[in-house]
C-alpha positions in Angstrom: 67.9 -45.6 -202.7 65.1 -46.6 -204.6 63.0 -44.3 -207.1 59.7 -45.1 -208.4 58.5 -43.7 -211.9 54.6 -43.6 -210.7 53.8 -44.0 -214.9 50.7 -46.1 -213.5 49.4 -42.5 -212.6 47.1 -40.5 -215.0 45.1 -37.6 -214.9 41.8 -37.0 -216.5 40.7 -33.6 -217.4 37.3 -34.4 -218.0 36.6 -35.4 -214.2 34.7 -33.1 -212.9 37.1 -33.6 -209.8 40.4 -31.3 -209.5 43.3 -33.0 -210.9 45.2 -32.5 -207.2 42.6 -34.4 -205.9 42.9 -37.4 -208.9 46.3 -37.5 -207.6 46.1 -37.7 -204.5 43.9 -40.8 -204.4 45.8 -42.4 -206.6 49.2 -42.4 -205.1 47.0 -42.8 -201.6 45.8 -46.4 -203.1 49.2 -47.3 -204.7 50.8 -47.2 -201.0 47.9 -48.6 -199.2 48.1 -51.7 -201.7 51.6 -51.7 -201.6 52.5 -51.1 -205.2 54.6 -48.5 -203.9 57.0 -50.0 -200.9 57.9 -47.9 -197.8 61.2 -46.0 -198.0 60.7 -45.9 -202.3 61.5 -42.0 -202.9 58.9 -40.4 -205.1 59.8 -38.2 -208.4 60.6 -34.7 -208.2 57.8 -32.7 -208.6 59.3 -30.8 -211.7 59.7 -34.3 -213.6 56.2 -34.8 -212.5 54.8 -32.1 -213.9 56.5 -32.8 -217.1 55.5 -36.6 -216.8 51.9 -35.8 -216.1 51.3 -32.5 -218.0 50.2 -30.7 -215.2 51.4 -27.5 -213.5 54.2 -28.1 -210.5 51.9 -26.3 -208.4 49.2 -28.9 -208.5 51.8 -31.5 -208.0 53.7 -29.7 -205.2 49.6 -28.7 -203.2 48.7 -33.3 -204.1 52.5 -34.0 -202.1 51.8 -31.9 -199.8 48.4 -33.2 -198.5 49.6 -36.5 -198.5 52.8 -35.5 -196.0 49.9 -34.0 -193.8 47.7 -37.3 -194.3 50.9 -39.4 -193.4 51.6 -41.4 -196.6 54.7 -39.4 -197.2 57.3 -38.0 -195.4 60.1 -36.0 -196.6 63.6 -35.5 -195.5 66.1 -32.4 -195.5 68.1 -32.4 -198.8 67.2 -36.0 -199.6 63.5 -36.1 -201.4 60.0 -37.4 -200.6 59.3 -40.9 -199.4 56.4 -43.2 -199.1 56.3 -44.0 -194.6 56.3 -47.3 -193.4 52.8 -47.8 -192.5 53.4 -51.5 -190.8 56.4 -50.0 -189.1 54.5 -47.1 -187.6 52.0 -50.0 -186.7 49.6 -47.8 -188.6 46.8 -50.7 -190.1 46.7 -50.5 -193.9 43.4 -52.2 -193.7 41.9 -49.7 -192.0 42.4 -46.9 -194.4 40.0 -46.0 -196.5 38.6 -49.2 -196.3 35.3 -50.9 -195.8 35.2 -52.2 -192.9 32.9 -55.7 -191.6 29.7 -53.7 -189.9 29.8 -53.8 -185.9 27.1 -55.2 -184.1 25.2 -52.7 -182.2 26.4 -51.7 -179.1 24.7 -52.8 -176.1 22.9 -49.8 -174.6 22.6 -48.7 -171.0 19.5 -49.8 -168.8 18.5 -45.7 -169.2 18.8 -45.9 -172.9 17.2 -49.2 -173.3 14.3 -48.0 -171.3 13.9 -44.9 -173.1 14.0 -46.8 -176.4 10.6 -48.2 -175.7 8.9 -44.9 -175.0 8.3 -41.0 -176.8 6.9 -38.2 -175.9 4.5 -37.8 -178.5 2.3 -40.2 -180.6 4.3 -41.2 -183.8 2.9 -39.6 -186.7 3.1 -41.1 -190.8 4.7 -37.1 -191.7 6.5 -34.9 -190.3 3.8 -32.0 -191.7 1.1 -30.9 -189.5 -2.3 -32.5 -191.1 -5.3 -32.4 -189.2 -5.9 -32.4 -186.7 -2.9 -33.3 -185.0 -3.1 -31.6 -180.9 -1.6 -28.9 -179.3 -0.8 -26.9 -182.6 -1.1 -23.8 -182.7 -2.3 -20.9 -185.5 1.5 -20.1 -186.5 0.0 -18.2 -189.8 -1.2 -15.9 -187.1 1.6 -15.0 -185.0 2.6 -11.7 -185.4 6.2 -11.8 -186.9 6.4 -8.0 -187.4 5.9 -7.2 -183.6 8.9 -10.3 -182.8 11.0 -8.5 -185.5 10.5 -5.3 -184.0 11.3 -6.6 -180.2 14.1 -8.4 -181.5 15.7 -5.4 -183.0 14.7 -3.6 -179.7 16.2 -5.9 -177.8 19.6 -6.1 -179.5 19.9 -1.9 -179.7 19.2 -2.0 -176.1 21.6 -5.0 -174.9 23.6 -6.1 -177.7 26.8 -6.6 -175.7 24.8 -8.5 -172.8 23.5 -10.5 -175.3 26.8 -11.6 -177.2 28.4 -12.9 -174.2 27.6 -15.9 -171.8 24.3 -15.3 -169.7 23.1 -16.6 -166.2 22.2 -20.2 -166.7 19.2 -19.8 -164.9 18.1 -16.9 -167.7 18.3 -13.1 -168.8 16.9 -11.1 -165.8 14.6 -9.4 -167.8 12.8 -12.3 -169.4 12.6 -13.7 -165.7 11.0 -10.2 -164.4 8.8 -9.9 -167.3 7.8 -13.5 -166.1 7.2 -12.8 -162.2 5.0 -10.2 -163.1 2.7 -11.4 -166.3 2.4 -15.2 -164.5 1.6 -12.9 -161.0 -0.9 -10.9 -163.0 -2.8 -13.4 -165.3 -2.0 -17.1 -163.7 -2.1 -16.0 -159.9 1.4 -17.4 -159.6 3.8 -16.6 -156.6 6.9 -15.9 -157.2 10.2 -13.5 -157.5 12.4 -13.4 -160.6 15.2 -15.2 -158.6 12.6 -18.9 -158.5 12.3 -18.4 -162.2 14.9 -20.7 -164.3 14.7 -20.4 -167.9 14.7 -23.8 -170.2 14.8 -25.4 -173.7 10.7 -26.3 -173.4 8.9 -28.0 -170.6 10.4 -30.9 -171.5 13.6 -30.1 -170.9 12.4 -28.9 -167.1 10.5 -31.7 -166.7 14.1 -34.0 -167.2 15.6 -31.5 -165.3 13.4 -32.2 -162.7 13.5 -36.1 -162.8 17.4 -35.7 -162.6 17.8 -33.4 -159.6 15.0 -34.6 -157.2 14.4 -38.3 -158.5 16.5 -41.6 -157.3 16.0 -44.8 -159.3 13.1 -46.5 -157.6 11.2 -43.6 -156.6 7.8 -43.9 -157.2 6.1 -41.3 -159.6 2.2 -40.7 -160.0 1.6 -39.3 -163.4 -1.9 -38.7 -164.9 -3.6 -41.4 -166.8 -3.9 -41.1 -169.2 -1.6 -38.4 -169.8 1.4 -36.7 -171.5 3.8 -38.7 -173.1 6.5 -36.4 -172.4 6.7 -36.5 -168.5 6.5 -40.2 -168.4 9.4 -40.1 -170.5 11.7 -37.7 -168.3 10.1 -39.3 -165.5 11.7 -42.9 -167.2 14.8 -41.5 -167.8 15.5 -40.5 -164.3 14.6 -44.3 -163.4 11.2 -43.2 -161.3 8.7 -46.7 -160.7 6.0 -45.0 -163.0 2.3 -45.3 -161.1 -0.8 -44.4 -163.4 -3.5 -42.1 -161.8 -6.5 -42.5 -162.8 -8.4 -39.3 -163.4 -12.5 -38.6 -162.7 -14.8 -35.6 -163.4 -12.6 -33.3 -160.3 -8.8 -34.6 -161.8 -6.1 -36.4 -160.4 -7.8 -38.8 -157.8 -6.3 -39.5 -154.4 -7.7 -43.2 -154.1 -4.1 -44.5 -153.8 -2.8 -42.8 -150.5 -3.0 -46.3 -148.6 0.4 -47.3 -151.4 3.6 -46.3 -151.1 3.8 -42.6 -151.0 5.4 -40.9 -154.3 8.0 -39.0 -154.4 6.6 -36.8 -157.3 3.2 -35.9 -158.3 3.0 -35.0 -161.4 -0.6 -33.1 -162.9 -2.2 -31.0 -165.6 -5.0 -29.0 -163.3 -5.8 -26.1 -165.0 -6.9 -28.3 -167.6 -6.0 -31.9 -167.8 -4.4 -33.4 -170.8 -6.1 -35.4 -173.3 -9.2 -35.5 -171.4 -9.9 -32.1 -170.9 -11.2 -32.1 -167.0 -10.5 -28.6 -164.9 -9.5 -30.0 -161.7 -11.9 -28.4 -158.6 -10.7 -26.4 -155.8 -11.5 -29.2 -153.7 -9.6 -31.5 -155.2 -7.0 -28.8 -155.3 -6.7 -28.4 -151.9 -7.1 -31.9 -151.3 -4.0 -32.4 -153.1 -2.0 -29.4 -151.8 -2.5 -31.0 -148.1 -1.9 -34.4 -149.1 1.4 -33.6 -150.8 2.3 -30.9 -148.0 1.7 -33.9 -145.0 3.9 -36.3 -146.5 6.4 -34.0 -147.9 5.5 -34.7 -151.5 6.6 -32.2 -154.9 4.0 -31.4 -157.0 4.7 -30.8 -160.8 1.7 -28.3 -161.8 2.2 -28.1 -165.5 0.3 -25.5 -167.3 0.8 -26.1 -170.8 -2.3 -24.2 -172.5 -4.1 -22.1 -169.4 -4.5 -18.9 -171.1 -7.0 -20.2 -173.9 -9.9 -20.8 -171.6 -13.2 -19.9 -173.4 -15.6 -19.5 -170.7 -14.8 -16.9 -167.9 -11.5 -16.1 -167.2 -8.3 -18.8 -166.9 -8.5 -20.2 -163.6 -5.7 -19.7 -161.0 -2.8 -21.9 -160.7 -2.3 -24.6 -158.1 1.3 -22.9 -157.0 -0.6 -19.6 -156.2 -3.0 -21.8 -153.5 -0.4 -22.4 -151.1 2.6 -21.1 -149.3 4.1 -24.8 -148.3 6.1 -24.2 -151.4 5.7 -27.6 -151.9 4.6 -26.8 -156.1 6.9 -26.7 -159.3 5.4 -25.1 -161.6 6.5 -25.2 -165.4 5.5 -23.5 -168.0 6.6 -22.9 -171.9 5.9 -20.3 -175.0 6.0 -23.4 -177.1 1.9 -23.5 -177.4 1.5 -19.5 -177.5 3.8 -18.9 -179.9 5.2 -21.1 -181.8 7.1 -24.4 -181.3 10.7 -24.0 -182.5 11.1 -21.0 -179.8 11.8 -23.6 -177.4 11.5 -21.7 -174.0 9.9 -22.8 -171.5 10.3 -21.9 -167.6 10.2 -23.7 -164.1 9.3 -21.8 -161.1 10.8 -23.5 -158.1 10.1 -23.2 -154.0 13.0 -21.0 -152.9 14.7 -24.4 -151.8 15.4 -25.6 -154.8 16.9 -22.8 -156.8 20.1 -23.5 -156.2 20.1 -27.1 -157.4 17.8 -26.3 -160.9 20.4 -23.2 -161.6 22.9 -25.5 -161.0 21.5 -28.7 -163.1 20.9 -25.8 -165.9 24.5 -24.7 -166.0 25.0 -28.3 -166.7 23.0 -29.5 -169.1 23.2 -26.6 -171.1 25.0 -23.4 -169.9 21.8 -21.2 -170.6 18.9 -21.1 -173.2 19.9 -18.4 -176.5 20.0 -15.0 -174.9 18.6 -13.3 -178.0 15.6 -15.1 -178.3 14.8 -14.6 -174.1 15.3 -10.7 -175.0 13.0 -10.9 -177.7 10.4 -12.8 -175.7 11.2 -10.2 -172.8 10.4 -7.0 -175.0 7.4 -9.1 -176.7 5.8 -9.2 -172.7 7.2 -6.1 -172.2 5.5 -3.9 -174.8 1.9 -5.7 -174.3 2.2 -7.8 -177.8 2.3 -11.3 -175.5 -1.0 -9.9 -173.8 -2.9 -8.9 -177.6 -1.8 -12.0 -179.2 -3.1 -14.3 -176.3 -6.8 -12.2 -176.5 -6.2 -12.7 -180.3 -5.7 -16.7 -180.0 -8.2 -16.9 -177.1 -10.8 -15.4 -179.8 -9.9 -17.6 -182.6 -9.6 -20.6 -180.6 -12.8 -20.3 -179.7 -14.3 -19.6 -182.9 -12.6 -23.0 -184.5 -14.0 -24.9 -181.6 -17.0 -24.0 -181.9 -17.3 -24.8 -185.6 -15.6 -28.0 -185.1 -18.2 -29.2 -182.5 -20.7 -28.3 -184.9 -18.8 -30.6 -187.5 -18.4 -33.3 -185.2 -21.6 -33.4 -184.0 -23.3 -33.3 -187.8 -20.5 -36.1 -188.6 -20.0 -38.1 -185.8 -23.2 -38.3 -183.6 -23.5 -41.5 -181.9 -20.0 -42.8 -182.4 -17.8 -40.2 -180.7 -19.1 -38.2 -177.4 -17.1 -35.0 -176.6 -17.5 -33.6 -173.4 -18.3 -30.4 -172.7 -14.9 -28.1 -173.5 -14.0 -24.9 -172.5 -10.6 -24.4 -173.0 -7.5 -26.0 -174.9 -6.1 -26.9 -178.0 -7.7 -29.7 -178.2 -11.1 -31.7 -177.7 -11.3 -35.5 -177.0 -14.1 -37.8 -178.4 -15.0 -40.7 -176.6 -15.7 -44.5 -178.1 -18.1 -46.6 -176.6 -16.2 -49.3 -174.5 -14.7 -51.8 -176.6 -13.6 -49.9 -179.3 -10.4 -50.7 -181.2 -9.3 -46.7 -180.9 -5.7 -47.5 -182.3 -7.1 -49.4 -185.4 -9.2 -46.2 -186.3 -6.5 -44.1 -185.6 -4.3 -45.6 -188.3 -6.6 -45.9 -190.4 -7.5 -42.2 -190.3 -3.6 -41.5 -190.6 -3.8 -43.8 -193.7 -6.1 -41.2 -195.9 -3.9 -37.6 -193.8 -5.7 -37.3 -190.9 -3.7 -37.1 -187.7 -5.8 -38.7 -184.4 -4.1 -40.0 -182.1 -5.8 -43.3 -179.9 -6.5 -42.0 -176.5 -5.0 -45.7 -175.7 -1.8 -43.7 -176.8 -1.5 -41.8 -173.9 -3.1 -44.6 -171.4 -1.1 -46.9 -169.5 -3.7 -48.8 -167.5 -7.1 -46.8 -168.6 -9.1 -48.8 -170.6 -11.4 -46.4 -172.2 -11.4 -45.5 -175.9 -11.0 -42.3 -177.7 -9.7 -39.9 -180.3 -7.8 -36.9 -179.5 -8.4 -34.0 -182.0 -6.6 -30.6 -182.4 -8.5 -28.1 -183.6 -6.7 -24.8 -183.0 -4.0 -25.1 -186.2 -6.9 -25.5 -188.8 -9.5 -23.2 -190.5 -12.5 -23.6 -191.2 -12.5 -24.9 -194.3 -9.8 -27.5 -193.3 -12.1 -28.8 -189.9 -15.0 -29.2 -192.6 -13.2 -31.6 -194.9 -11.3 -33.5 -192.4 -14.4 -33.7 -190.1 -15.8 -35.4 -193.4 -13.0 -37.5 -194.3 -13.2 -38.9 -191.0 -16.9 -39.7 -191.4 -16.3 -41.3 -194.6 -13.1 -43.6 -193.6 -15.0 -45.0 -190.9 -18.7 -45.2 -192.6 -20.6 -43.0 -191.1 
């Protein structure tokens, strides 16, 4: 029976790392490089100790590891022995080595189509310059009225909120719902249509996986939000751009093949801004209720309209229940809450609870508590009025800036709700060129081209609701300055 020495081991006690873990890489590499030979039996750990200097404690814990790594084994009365790796048909060469790099894998046709697509313009920093869209005043949420319905919630439900939930959401967030969308968006519903998500977006892929087949054709607004094109990709839908004029969505294309999905912004369309008319409206409702269409009514930033109050939603127009509507906290609150909602005709809520189980089991129960008490207690109501008012007041100084910097190059329409305001470019304008160069010296425009897929008309899209005064001035006049005005 052969017995090695090991004196090519040393220790170093001015390593910064532990001298169990000097030896165990050490006799790891001696038996991976075969300078110790399967079946050689290793030195007591008491003459290792005196060999090395070390305590037998540290030799016994290095052993040890490397019996549980399986380098050494050790046998009943007998000692401790290096395995036979090749035996075991346990490849050397691929322990603790570099290996040659793979090629990528292939991806699947879902992936590879996805990988061309985003649901937002790509921005040079991750930090909100202006004046990126759809931000909104974080610096003035009220984090002392969450904290306190957060703390309310957990005195009142903390054992309902420790365990698993209903997929489809906490009851009380989905009653606080019924009733606030009811009271302020005209909405129809019980709390049973109501299915809590992670953000519209993750109801909007929810949706393209429970009611879309690959080849189904999609209208989506164009131009439009990035994000539903993408969910609508993912599920495999034949994506057809709508063109939108001063009423919204148009219905010029009824004599193609009929969609399977409608999907539209009519409250207030996104980027350009247009309120769709009841006529249009109820054009649409018919049209999609005739040839047994779904309409996705998404309703991203209704409740900051500036003149009059926020218009009714499209659901509440009809009872064909032909309507999804989906809705989020993401743009009222703040972003990283990450719920978001999908009222559903009644049909439907057994696949959507269903699909939520899923993808996800259900959305955190604390935060749905918190956002539950928040409507509860009137603080969602205050803090909209709060926003609404301060909205409005950084609109209207950023018109005033864009008008003093940008007359006769950009044209914004008139705007009377949203987060953000689009400025047109006279037609032929290189809008992705200006954007860059904007994003170049930290301003954050996206091209309206961005969100176009067969539109052809020029623009920037500017957020104004994330930025004070001070920052709309100078960014208003570093914009006028990059491109010469």
């Amino acid at each position: 029976m052969a017995l090695v020495t090991l004196n090519m081991v040393r220790v170093d006690r001015r390593q910064r790392a532990p001298l169990q873990a000097q030896l165990c890489r050490q006799i790891r590499e001696l038996i991976i490089s075969r300078q110790l030979e399967a079946g050689v039996r290793i030195p007591s750990t008491r003459d290792l100790a005196n060999q090395l200097g070390v305590s037998r404690n540290t030799i016994v814990y290095a052993l040890d590891q490397l019996v549980s790594e399986g380098y050494l084994n050790t046998r009943v009365g007998s000692g401790i022995f290096v395995r036979d790796l090749q035996r075991e048909k346990v490849s050397a060469a691929k322990i603790n080595r570099p290996v040659a790099p793979r090629n990528p894998p292939k991806p699947s046709p879902l992936t590879a189509r996805l990988l061309t697509t985003s649901t937002t313009p790509q921005y040079a920093s991750g930090k909100v310059r202006p004046f990126r869209p759809c931000q909104p005043a974080v610096e003035h949420f009220p984090i002392r009225n969450w904290n306190r319905a957060r703390s309310s919630a957990l005195r009142s439900q903390s054992r309902d909120l420790f365990g698993e939930v209903d997929p489809a959401g906490l009851p009380r967030l989905r009653r606080a719902l019924s009733v606030y969308l009811r009271d302020a968006r005209g909405v129809r519903c019980t709390p049973e249509q109501i299915v809590i998500t992670n953000g519209t977006q993750q109801g909007l892929f929810m949706i393209g996986s429970v009611l879309v087949n690959t080849g189904n054709r999609v209208w989506i607004e164009d131009p439009g939000y990035l994000g539903a094109r993408a969910a609508m990709i993912a599920a495999g839908a034949d994506i057809v751009p709508v063109p939108i004029d001063n009423e919204g969505l148009t219905l010029k294309r009824v004599r193609q093949k009929l969609p399977r999905l409608i999907y539209c912004t009519p409250s207030r369309q996104f980027p350009l801004g247009t309120t769709m008319s009841l006529a249009r409206r109820l054009a649409l409702l018919e049209f999609a209720s005739r040839n047994d269409i779904w309409i996705i009514e998404d309703d991203y930033d209704s409740e900051f309209r500036y003149i009059d109050r926020p218009l009714p939603s499209l659901q509440g127009l009809t009872d064909d229940q032909c309507v999804i509507y989906a809705g989020s906290f993401s743009k009222v609150l703040f972003p990283s809450l990450r719920i978001g909602y999908l009222v559903l005709p009644e049909s439907l809520v057994p696949l959507f609870r269903k699909s939520k189980e899923i993808y996800d089991a259900g959305s955190s129960a604390l935060d749905q508590a918190t956002a539950a008490v928040f409507i509860e207690e009137g603080s969602f109501a205050t803090h909209v009025r709060r926003m609404r008012k301060l909205y409005h007041e950084r609109l209207e100084i950023f018109l005033e800036e864009a008008k003093k910097r940008t007359a006769g190059w950009l044209t914004f329409p008139v705007i009377d709700a949203g987060m953000d305001a689009t400025g047109m470019m006279k037609p032929g304008s290189d809008d992705g060129f200006i954007s860059r160069q904007l994003s170049a010296v930290g301003i954050d425009v996206p091209a309206l081209s961005d969100y176009s897929l067969s539109s052809k008309q020029p623009g920037l899209v500017f957020g104004f609701t994330a930025f004070s005064s001070s920052q709309i001035q100078s960014g208003m006049a570093t914009v006028a300055s990059t491109v010469g005005l």
